[in-house]
C-alpha positions as CSV (number, residue, x, y, z in Angstrom):
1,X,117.5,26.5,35.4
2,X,119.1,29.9,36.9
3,X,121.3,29.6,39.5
4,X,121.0,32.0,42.3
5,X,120.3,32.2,46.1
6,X,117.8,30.8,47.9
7,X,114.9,32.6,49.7
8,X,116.5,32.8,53.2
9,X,120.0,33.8,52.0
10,X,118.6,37.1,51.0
11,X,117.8,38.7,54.3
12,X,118.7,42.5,54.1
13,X,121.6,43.3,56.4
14,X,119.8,45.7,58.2
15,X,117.8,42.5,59.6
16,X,120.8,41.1,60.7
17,X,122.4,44.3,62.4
18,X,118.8,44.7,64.4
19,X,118.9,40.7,65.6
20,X,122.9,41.8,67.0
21,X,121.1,44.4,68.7
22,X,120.7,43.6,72.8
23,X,117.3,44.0,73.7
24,X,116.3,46.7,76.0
25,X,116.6,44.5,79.5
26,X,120.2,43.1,77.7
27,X,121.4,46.2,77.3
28,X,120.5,47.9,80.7
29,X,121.8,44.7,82.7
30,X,125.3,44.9,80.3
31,X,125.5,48.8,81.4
32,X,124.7,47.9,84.9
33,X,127.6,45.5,85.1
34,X,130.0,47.1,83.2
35,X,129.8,50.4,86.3
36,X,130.0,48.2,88.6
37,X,126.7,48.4,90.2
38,X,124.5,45.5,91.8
39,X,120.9,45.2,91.5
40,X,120.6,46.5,94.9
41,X,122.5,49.1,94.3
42,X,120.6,50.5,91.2
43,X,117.0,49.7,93.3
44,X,117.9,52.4,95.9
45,X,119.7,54.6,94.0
46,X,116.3,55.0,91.5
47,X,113.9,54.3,94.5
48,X,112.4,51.0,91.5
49,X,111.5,48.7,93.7
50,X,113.7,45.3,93.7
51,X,111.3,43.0,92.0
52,X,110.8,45.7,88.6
53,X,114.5,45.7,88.5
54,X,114.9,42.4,87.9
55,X,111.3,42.0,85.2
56,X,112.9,44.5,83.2
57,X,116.3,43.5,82.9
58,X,114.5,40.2,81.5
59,X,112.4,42.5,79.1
60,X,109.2,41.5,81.7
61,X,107.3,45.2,81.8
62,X,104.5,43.5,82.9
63,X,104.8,44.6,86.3
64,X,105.5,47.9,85.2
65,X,101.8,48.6,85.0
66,X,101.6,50.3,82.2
67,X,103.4,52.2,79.2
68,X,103.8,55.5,81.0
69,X,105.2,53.6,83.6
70,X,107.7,51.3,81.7
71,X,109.1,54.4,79.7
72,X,109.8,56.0,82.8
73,X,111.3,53.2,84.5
74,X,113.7,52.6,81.2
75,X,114.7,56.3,81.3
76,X,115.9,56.2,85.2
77,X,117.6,53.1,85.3
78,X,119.3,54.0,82.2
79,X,120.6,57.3,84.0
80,X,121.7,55.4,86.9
81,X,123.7,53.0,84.7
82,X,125.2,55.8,82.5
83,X,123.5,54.9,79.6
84,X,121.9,57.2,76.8
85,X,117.9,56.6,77.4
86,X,116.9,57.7,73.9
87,X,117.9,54.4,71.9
88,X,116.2,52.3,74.5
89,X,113.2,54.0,74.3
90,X,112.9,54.0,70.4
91,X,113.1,50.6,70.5
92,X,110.2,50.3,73.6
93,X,108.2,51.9,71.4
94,X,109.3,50.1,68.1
95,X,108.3,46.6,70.4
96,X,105.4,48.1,72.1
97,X,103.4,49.8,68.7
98,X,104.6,53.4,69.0
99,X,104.8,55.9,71.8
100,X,101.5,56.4,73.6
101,X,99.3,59.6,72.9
102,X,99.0,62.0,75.5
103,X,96.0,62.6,77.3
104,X,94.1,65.7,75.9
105,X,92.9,67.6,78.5
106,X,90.9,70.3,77.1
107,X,87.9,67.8,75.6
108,X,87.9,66.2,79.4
109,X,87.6,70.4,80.8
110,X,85.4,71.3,78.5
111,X,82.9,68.0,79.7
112,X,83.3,68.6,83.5
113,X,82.4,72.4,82.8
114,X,79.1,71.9,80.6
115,X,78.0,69.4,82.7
116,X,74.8,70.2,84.3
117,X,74.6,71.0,88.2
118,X,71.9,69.5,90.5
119,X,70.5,71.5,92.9
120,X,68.8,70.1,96.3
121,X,66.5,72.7,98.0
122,X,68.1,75.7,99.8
123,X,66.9,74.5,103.4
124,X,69.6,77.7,104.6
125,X,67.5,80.0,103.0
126,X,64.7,78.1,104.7
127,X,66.2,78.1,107.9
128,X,66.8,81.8,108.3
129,X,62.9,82.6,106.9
130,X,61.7,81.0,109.7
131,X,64.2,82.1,112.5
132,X,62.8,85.8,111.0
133,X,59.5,85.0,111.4
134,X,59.9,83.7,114.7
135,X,61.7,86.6,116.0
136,X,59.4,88.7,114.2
137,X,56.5,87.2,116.0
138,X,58.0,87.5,119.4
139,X,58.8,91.3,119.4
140,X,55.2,91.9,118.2
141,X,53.9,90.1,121.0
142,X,56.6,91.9,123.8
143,X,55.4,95.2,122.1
144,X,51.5,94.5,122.4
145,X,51.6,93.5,125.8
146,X,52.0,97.0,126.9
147,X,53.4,99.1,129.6
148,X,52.5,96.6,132.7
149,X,54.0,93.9,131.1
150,X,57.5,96.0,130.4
151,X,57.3,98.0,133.8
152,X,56.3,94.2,135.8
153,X,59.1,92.3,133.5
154,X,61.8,95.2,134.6
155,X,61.3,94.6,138.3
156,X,61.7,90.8,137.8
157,X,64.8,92.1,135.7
158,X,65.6,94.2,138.5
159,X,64.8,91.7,141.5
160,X,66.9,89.1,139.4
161,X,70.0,91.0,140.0
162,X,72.1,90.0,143.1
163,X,72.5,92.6,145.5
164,X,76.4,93.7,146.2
165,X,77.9,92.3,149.3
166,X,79.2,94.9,151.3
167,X,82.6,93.2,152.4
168,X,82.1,92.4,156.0
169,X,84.4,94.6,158.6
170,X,87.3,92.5,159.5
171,X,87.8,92.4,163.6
172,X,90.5,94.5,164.6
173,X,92.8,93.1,167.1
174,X,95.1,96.1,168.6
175,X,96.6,93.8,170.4
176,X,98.9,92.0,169.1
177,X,99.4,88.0,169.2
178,X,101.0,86.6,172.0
179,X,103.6,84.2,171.7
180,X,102.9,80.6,173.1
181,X,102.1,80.8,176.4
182,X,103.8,79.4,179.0
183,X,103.2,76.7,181.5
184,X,100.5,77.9,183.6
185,X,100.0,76.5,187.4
186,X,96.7,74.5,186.0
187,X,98.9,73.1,183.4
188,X,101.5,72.1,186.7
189,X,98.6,70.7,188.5
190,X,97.7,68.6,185.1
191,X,101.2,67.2,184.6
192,X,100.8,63.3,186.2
193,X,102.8,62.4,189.4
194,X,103.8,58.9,188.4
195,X,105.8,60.0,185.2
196,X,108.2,62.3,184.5
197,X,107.3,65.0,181.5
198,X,109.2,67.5,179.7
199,X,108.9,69.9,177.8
200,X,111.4,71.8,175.2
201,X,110.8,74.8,173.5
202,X,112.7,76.3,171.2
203,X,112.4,80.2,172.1
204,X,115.4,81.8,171.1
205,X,116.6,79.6,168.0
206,X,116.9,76.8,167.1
207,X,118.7,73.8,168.6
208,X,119.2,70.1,167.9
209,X,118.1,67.8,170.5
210,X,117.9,64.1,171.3
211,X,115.8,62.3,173.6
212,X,116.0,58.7,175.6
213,X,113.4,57.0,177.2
214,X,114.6,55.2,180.6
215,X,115.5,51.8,178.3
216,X,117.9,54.0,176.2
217,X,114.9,54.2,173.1
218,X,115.2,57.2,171.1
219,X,112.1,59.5,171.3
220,X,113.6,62.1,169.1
221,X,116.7,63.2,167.5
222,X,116.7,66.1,165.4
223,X,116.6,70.0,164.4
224,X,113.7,71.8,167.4
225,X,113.4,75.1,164.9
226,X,112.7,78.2,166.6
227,X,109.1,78.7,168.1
228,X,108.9,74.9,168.1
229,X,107.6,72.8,171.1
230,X,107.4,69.3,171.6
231,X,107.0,67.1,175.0
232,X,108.2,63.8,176.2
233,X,106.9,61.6,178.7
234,X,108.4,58.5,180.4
235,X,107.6,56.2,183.8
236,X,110.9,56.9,185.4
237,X,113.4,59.3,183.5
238,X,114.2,61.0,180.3
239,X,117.9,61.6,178.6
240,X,118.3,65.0,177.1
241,X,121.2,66.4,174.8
242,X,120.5,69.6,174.0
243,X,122.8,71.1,171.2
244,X,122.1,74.7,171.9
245,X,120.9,74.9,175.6
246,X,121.0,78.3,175.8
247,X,118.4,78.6,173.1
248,X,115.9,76.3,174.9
249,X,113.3,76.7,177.3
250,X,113.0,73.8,179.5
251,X,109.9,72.6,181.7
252,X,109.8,69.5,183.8
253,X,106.9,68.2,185.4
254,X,104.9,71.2,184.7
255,X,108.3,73.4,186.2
256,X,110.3,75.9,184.3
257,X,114.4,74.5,185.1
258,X,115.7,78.1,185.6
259,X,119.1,77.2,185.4
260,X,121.7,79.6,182.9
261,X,122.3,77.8,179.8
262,X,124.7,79.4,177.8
263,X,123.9,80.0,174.2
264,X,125.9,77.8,172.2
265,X,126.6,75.3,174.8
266,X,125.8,71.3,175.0
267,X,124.0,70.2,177.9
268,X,123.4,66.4,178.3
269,X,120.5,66.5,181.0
270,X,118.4,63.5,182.4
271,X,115.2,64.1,184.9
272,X,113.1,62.1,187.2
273,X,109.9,61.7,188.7
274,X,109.1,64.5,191.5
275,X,110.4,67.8,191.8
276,X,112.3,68.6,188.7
277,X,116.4,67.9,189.7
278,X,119.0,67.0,187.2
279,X,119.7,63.6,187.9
């Protein structure tokens, strides 16, 4: 009976060197760690979403979605944790049965471009055959209805177009436009007995003004600009304060008050019924 060891003592080292070896997600988490770095921290600094983080540090790269994917994935977080990508994707691929083949692309070319073309009907072509006849068939049929027909189909052309409108000779006024007039004695006549009106024009300026009533009410009080009117009635008497008499042209009870108002001067003023006095 030989004396020797048994079946499971004579593992090669190389087995036991590869079982110390941290697996992929080990290895990235230790890396992560040792910089310093939070999950978080890694998720927006490779744009990985949170949750892929966290499969492949547990070696989950299910949600990956694929090889391609997972490789690329590996290769950016090992990047942002400083550590050499190459290793970790030798062993993705050692786990995973080899690197994946890449696409060809010329077989795929060479199928779209042998591959047969349907063609519908070419209702374009169609379309412009018929608008040729049609047009066609209408210039034969202008042409054979002869001379009447072009000479009868001008004067409708003709007739059709508006006549010009000779602009229309604006009225001439030599005269030139009176300013408002004033007063007249029919206007004196119309102003009532029983009330007391006035009337404030503005004529050479313009002149604040402010106007009572007999109770005190205000009627107006404000800017009378130049060329401006405006009358007041009341059952007994009116209040006037004019700002700038000597820019105002007064009528009370259908009478022009004639008196000298200097320009610039105030003039507090307050008229009755009757003949026009300054109360």
């Amino acid at each position: 009976m030989s004396i020797g060891n048994s079946p499971e003592d004579e593992r090669p080292f190389e087995d036991d060197r590869e079982d110390a070896r941290p697996s992929i997600g080990r290895a990235l988490q230790q890396a992560r760690i040792a910089a310093g770095l939070t999950v978080d921290d890694v998720s927006s600094a490779t744009r990985v979403r949170l949750p892929i983080v966290h499969a492949i540090e547990a070696d989950d790269f299910g949600p990956c979605g694929g090889d391609v994917y997972a490789r690329g994935h590996i290769r950016t977080l090992a990047k942002a944790v400083h550590l050499d990508p190459g290793p970790l994707l030798a062993q993705y691929d050692a786990d995973h049965g080899g690197r994946p083949a890449p696409t060809p692309a010329a077989p795929l070319f060479e199928a779209e471009r042998i591959r047969p073309e349907r063609r519908g009907p070419n209702w374009t072509a169609a379309m412009v055959a018929a608008i040729v006849a049609v047009v066609g068939f209408v210039g034969f049929t202008a042409f054979k209805g002869g001379d009447g027909d072009s000479e009868a189909k001008t004067q409708v052309a003709e007739g059709s177009k508006p006549a010009p409108k000779s602009p229309s000779p604006t009225p001439k006024n030599d005269k030139p436009e009176d300013p408002e007039p004033e007063p007249s004695d029919s206007a004196i006549a119309a102003a009532p007995q029983d009330k007391v009106t006035v009337q404030i024009r503005a004529a050479d300026g313009k002149s604040w003004i402010s106007v009572k009533d007999h109770n005190g009410m205000r009627l107006f009080d404000g800017l009378l600009k130049e060329g401006e009117t405006k009358t007041f009635q009341d059952s007994e008497k009116i209040n006037l304060v004019l700002g700038d008499a000597g820019a105002i042209d007064l009528y009370v009870n259908g009478k022009k008050i004639e008196d000298d108002f200097r320009p610039g001067a105030v003039e507090r003023l307050t008229y009755t019924k009757g003949d026009p006095q300054v109360g």
